[in-house]
C-alpha positions as CSV (number, residue, x, y, z in Angstrom):
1,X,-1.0,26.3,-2.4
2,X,-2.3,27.1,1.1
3,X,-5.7,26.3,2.2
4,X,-6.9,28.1,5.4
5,X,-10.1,26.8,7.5
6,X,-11.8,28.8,9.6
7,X,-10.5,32.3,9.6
8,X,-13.3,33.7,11.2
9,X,-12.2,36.8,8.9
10,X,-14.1,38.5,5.7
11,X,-11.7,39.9,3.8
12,X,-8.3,37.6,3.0
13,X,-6.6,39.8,0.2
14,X,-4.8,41.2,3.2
15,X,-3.3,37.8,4.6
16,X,-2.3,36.6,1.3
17,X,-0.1,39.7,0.4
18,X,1.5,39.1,3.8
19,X,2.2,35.9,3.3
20,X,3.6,36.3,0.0
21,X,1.0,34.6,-2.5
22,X,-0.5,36.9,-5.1
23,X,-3.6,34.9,-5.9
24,X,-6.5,33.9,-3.5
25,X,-10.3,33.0,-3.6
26,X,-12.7,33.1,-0.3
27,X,-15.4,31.9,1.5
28,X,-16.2,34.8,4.0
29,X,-16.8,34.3,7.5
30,X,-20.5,35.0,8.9
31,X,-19.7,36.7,12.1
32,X,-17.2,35.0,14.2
33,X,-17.7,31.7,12.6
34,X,-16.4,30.1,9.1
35,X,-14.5,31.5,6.8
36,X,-12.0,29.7,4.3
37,X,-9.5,30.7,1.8
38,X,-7.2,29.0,-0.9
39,X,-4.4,30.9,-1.9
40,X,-1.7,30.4,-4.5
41,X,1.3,31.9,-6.5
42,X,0.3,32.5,-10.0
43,X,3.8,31.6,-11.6
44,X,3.8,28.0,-9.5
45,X,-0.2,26.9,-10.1
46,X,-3.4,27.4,-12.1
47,X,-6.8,27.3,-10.3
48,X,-9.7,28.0,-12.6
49,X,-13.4,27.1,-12.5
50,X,-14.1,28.1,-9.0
51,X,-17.5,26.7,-7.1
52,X,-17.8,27.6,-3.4
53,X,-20.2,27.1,-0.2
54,X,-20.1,27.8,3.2
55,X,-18.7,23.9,3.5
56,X,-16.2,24.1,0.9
57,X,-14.5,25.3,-2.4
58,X,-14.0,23.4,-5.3
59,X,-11.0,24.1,-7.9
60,X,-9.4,22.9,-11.3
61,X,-6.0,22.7,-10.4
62,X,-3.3,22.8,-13.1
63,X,0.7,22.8,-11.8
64,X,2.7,24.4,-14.1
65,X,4.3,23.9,-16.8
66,X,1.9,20.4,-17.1
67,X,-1.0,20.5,-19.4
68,X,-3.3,18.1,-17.1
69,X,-6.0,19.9,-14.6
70,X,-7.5,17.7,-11.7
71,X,-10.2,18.8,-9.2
72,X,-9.6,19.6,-5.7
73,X,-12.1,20.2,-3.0
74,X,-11.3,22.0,0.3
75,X,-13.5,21.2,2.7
76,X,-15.0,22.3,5.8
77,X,-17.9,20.4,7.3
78,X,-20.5,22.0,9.5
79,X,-20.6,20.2,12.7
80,X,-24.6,20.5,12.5
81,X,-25.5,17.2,11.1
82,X,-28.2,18.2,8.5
83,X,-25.7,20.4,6.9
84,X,-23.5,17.2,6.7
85,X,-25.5,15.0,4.7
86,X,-25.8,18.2,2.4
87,X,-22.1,18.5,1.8
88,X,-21.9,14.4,1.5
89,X,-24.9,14.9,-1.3
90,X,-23.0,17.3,-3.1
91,X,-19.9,15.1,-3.0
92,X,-21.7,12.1,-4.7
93,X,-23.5,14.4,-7.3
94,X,-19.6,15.9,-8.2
95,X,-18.7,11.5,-8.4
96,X,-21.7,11.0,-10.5
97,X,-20.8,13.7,-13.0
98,X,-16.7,14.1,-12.7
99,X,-14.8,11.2,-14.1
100,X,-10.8,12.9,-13.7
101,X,-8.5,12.7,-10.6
102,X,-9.4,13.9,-7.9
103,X,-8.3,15.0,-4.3
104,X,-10.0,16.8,-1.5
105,X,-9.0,17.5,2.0
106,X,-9.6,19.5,5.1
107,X,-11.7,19.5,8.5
108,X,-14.5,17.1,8.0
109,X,-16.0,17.5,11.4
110,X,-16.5,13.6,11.7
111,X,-14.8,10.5,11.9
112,X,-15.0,7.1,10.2
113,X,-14.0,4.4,12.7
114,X,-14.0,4.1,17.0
115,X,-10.2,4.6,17.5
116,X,-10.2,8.0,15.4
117,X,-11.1,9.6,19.0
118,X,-9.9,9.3,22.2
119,X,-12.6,10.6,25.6
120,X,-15.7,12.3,25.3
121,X,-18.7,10.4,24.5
122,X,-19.1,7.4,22.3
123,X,-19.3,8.1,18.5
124,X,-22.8,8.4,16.4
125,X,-22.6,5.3,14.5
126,X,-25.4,6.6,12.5
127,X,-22.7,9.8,11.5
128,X,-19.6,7.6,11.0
129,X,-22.2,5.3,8.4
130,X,-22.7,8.1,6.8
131,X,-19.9,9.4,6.0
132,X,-18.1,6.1,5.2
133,X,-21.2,5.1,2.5
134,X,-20.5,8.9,1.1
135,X,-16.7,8.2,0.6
136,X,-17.3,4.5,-1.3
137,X,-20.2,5.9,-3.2
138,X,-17.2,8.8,-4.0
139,X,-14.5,5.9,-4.5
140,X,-12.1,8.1,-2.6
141,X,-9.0,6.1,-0.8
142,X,-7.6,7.4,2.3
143,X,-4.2,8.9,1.6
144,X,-3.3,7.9,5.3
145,X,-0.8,10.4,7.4
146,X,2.7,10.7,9.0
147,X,2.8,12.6,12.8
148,X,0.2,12.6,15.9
149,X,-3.0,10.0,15.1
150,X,-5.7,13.0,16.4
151,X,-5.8,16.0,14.4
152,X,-7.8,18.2,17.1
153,X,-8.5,18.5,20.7
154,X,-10.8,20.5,22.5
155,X,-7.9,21.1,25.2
156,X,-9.1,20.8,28.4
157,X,-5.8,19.6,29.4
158,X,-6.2,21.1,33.1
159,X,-9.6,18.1,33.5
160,X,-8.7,14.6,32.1
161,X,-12.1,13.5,32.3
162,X,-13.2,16.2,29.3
163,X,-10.4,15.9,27.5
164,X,-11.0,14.9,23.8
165,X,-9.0,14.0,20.9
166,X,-10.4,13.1,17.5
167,X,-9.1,12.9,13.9
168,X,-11.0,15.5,11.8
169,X,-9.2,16.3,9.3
170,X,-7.7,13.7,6.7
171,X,-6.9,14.0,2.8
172,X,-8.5,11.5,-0.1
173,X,-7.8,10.7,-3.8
174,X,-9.6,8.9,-6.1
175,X,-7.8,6.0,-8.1
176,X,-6.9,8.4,-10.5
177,X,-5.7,10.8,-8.6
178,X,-3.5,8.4,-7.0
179,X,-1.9,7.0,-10.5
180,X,-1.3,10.5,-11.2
181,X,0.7,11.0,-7.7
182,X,1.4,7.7,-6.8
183,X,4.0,9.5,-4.1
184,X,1.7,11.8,-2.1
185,X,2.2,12.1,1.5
186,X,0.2,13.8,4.3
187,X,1.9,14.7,7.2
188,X,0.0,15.9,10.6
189,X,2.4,19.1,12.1
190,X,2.5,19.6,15.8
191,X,-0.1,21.8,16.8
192,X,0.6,25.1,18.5
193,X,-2.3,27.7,18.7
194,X,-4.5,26.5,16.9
195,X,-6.9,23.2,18.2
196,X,-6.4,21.4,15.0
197,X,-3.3,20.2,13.7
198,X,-2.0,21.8,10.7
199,X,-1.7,19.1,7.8
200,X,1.0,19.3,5.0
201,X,0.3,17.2,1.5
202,X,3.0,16.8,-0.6
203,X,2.4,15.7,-4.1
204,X,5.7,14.6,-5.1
205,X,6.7,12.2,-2.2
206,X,9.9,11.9,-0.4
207,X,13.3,10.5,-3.2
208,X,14.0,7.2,-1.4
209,X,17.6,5.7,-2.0
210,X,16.5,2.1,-3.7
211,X,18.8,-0.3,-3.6
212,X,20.4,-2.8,-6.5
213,X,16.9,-4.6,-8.0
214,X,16.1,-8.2,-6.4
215,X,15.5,-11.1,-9.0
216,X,11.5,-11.6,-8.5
217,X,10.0,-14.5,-10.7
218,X,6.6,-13.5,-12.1
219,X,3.9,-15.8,-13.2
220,X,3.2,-14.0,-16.0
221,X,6.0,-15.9,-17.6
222,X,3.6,-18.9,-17.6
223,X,1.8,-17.6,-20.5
224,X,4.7,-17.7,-22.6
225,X,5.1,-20.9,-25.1
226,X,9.0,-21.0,-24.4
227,X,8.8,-20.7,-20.7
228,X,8.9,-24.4,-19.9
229,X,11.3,-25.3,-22.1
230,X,13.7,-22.5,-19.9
231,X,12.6,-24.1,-17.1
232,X,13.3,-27.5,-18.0
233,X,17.2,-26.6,-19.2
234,X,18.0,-25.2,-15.6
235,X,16.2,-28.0,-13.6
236,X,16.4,-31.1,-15.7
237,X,20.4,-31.0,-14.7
238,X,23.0,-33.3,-12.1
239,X,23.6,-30.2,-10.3
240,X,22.1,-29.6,-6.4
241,X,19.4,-27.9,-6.6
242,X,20.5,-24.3,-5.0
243,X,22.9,-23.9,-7.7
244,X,19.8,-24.9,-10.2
245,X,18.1,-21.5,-8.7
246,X,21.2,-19.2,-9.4
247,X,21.4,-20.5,-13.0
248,X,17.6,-19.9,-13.5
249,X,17.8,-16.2,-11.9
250,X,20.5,-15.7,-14.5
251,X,18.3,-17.2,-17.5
252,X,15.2,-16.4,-16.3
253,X,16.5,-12.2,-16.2
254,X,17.9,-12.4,-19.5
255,X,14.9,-14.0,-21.3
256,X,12.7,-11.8,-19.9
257,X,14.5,-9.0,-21.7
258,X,15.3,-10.3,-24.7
259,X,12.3,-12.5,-25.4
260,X,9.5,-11.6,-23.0
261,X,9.9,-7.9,-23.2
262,X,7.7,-5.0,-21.6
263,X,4.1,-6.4,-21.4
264,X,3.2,-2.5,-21.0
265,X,4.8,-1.5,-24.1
266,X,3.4,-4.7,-26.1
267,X,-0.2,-3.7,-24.8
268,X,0.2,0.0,-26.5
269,X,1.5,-1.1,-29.7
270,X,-0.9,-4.0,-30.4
271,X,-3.5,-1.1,-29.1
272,X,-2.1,0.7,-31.9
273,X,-1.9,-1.6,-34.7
274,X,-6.1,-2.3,-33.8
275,X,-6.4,1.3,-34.7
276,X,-4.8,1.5,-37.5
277,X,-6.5,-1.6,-39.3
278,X,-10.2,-1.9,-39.9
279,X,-10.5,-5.9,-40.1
280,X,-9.1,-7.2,-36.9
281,X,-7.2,-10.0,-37.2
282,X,-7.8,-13.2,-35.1
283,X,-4.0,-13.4,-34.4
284,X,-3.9,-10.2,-33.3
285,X,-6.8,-10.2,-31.2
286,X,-5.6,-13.3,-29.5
287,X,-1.8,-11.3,-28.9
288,X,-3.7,-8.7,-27.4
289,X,-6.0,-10.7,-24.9
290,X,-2.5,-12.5,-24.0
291,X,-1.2,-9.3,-23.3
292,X,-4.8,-8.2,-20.9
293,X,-3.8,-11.7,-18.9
294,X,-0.3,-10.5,-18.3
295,X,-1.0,-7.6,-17.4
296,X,-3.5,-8.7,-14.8
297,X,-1.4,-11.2,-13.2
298,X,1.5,-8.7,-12.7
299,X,-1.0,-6.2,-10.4
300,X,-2.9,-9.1,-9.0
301,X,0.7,-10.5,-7.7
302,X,2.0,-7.2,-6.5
303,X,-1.5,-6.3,-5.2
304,X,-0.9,-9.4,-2.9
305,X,-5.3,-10.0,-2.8
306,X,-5.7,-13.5,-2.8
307,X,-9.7,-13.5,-2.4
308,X,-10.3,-12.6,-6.2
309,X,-10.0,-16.2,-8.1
310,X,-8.1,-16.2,-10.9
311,X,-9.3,-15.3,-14.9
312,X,-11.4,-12.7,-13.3
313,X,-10.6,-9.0,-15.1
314,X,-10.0,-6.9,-12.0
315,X,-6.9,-4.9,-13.5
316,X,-8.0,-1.7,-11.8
317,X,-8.5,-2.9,-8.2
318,X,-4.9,-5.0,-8.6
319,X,-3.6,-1.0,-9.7
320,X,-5.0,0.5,-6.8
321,X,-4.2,-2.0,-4.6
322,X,-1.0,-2.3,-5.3
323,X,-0.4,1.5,-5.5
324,X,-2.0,1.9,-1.6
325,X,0.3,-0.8,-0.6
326,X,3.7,0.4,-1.9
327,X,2.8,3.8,-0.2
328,X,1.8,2.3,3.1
329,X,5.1,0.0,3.0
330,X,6.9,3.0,2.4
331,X,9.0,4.4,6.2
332,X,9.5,8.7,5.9
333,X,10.0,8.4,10.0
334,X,11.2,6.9,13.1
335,X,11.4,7.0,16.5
336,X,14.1,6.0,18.8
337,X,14.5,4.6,22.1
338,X,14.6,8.3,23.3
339,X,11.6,9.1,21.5
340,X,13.7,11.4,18.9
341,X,12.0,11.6,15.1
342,X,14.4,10.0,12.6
343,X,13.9,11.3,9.0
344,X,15.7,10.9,5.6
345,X,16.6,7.6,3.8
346,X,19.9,7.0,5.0
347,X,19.4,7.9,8.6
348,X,16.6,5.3,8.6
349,X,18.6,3.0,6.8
350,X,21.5,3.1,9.6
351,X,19.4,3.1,12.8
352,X,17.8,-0.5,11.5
353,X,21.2,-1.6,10.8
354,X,22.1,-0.6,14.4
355,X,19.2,-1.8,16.0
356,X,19.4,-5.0,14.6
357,X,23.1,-5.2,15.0
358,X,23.2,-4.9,18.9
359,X,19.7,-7.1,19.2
360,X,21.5,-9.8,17.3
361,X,25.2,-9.8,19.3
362,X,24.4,-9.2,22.9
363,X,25.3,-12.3,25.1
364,X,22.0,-13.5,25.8
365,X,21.7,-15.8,29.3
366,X,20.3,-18.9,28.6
367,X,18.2,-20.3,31.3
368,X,17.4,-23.6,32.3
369,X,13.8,-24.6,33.0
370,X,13.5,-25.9,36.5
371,X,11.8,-29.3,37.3
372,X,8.6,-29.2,38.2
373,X,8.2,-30.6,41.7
374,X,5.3,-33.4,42.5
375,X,3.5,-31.9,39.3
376,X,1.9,-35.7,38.8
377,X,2.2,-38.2,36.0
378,X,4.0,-36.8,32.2
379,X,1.4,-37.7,29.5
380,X,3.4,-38.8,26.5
381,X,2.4,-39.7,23.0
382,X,0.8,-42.6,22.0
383,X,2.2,-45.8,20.6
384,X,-0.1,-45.2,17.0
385,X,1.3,-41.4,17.1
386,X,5.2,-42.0,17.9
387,X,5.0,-44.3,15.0
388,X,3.0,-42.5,12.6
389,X,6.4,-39.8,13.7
390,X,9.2,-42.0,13.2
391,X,7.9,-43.5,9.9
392,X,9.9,-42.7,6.5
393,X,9.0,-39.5,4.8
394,X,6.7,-39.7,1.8
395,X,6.8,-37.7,-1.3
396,X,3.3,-37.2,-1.0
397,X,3.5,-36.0,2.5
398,X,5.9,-32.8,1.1
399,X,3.6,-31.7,-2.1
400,X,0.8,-32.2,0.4
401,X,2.2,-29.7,3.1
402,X,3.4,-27.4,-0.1
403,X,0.3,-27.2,-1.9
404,X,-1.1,-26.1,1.9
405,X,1.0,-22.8,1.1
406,X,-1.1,-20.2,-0.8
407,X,1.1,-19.8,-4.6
408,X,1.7,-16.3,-4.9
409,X,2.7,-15.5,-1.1
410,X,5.8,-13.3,-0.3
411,X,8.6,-15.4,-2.0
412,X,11.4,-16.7,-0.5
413,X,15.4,-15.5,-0.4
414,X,15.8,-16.6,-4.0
415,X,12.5,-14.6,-5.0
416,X,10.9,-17.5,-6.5
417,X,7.3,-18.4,-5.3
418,X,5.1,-21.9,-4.8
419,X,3.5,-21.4,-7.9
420,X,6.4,-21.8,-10.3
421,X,6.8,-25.6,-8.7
422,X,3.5,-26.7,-8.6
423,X,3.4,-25.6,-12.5
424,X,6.4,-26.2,-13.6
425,X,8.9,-28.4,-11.6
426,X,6.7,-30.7,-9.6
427,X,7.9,-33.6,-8.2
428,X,11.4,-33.1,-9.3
429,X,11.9,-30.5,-6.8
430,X,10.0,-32.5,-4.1
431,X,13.2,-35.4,-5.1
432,X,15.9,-33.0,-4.8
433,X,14.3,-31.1,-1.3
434,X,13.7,-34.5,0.1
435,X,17.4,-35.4,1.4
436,X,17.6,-31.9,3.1
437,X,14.2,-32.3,5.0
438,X,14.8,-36.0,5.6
439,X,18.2,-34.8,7.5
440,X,16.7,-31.5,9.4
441,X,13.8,-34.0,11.0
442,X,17.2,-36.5,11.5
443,X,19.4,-33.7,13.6
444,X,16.6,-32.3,15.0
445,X,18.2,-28.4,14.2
446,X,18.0,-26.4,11.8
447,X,21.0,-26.6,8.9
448,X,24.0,-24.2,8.0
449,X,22.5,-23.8,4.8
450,X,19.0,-24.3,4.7
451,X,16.9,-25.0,1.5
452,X,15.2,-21.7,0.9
453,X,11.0,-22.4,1.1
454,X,10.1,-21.4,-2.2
455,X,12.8,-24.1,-3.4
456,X,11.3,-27.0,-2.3
């Protein structure tokens, strides 16, 4: 599909047969100014229920052969600001009465924060409020962008002082729309002829080579009545406590598989089984409230939002969340040290390893700090603080600087988190942590082998 803005032309039908795409529908042009067009190959997509203005057209998109339609909205906003709280109007009406996914992208002749332009005069706060109130009341998420951070320029490149850049044009999903292409790029191409930057949106996402899956504990597993008792076979052993961690990973992966199973799948066939009977069952009522909690502690963990406490029901911002996070974390480019675009998985892949490889083995010079010269008196410690340092350490003084840690943080090496030892080891991992932080304060360096954080 190819969306055009601004043709300044009446007639497309022409265009689109050059360009190869059998299907179009138009906004005309009035004069020199306006004019937009959507065209399409009829054998790829299926637009139906068409709705146009002079700031936009709206279409029911279907992609063939799939059976599901979802709105998009090509836009282009009137720079006159009267005709921009129109077009944000219409766009909350369409929220109020359209409940499906939903995308819409294109020139919107404004911007939402300060750094989305560059010279010129300083932004309307009044216009950037406005448009930011019209995308929450919408719910729309940014979709964010690959390539050059300003979309158009007015190019006055030959006088610095009236050169502007400014982001205009951007793409946005709703939380639907971005379950249904959890993958969607935008990428901003260079621009050539034209004063805005072309922008390319690709639904289906880049194929990322993933590597061998990492063992990540989950504090779902909580819930479960047989959980402890796991935990207490690998812990409650003679053996160091490293090799306590290994034997959990191996426990804890098989257990989940064969006993804890797919918390997804559980929730649609306990869905189904309330459907089928009429008298809800207490037992089953209870499974499937279980199931709700799971559930919400497997997006609030991934969604890594700490501000929400925990029991409330916020499944769908964890989703989103979590779904606007894995795409952000996601790298499609690079640049190098000679400012050349790096694309594809394993290119990526092998200019980290590179990078990283030659930061970590050049012969680094070492060198000393001189002496200062007649720089006065050294202030040391105090008697009360050099003892309160040289003291023994306390049990209490490790579970005090662990509980400090917020529980569901990144997790360490072994991909355990803080929260599995405050619930389920305790001080028994605070015992066998003790002799290695006892002998890193002793040596004053860190160990060979370090106990991993999350261990402790």
């Amino acid at each position: 599909m190819l969306i055009l803005l601004e043709t300044k032309i009446k007639e497309h039908k022409s265009l689109s047969d050059a360009l190869g795409l059998d299907t179009h529908v138009q906004v005309s042009a009035i004069g020199f100014s306006g004019g937009i067009a959507v065209m399409w190959k009829q054998d790829v997509l299926q637009l139906d229920n068409f709705s146009s203005s002079a700031q936009g057209i709206h279409v029911m998109v279907k992609v063939r052969p799939d059976h599901r339609s979802w709105l998009f909205l090509a836009i282009y906003a009137s720079p006159d600001y009267h005709m921009h709280t129109q077009l944000w109007d219409e766009l909350c009406d369409i929220s109020n009465r359209y409940s499906g996914e939903w995308f819409m992208g294109g020139d919107f002749n404004d911007i939402l924060e300060a750094k989305d332009k560059l010279g010129g005069t300083p932004i309307n706060y009044n216009r950037v409020n406005a448009f930011r109130q019209c995308l929450n009341n919408c719910s729309m998420i940014n979709l964010g962008f690959k390539g050059n951070k300003y979309t158009w320029t007015n190019k006055h490149h030959r006088n610095r002082r009236q050169l502007i850049f400014e982001r205009l044009d951007r793409c946005l999903a709703n939380n639907l729309g971005i379950t249904y292409y959890p993958e969607t790029t935008v990428t901003y191409l260079p621009r050539t002829k034209s004063d805005h930057s072309p922008m390319l949106v690709n639904f289906s996402g880049n194929k990322h080579h993933t590597q061998g899956k990492t063992f990540r504990f989950e504090p779902m597993w909580c819930t479960h009545h047989s959980f402890k008792n796991l935990v207490n076979s690998c812990f409650n052993t003679d053996q160091c406590l490293l090799k306590a961690i290994e034997f959990f990973q191996v426990k804890a992966t098989h257990w989940n598989s064969t006993i804890f199973g797919n918390i997804f799948h559980k929730h649609k066939r306990v869905l189904a089984r309330l459907d089928g009977i009429q008298n809800f069952k207490q037992e089953l009522l209870s499974e499937y409230n279980s199931l709700l909690l799971c559930e919400e502690n497997i997006w609030k963990m991934k969604s890594r939002i700490s501000w929400i406490r925990e029991g409330d029901t916020n499944t769908k911002i964890f989703h989103a969340s979590t779904l606007n996070r894995k795409r952000r974390n996601k790298i499609y480019s690079l640049n190098d040290e000679a400012d050349n675009s790096i694309q594809g998985s394993e290119e990526i892949t092998n200019h980290f390893f590179n990078f990283f490889t030659t930061l970590y083995t050049l012969n680094h010079i070492i060198s000393k700090r001189p002496k200062p010269h007649n720089s006065g008196p050294v202030h040391g410690l105090s008697v009360e603080a050099s003892s309160l340092l040289a003291s023994p350490l306390r049990d209490s003084e490790i579970l005090s600087a662990l509980k400090s840690f917020h529980s569901l943080k990144a997790p360490g090496p072994d991909g355990i988190h803080l929260f599995v030892s405050f619930r389920n080891f305790g001080i028994y991992s605070v015992k066998k942590s003790k002799p290695s932080v006892v002998k890193l304060f002793k040596k004053k360096r860190s160990p060979k082998n370090p106990t991993p954080p999350s261990s402790v």
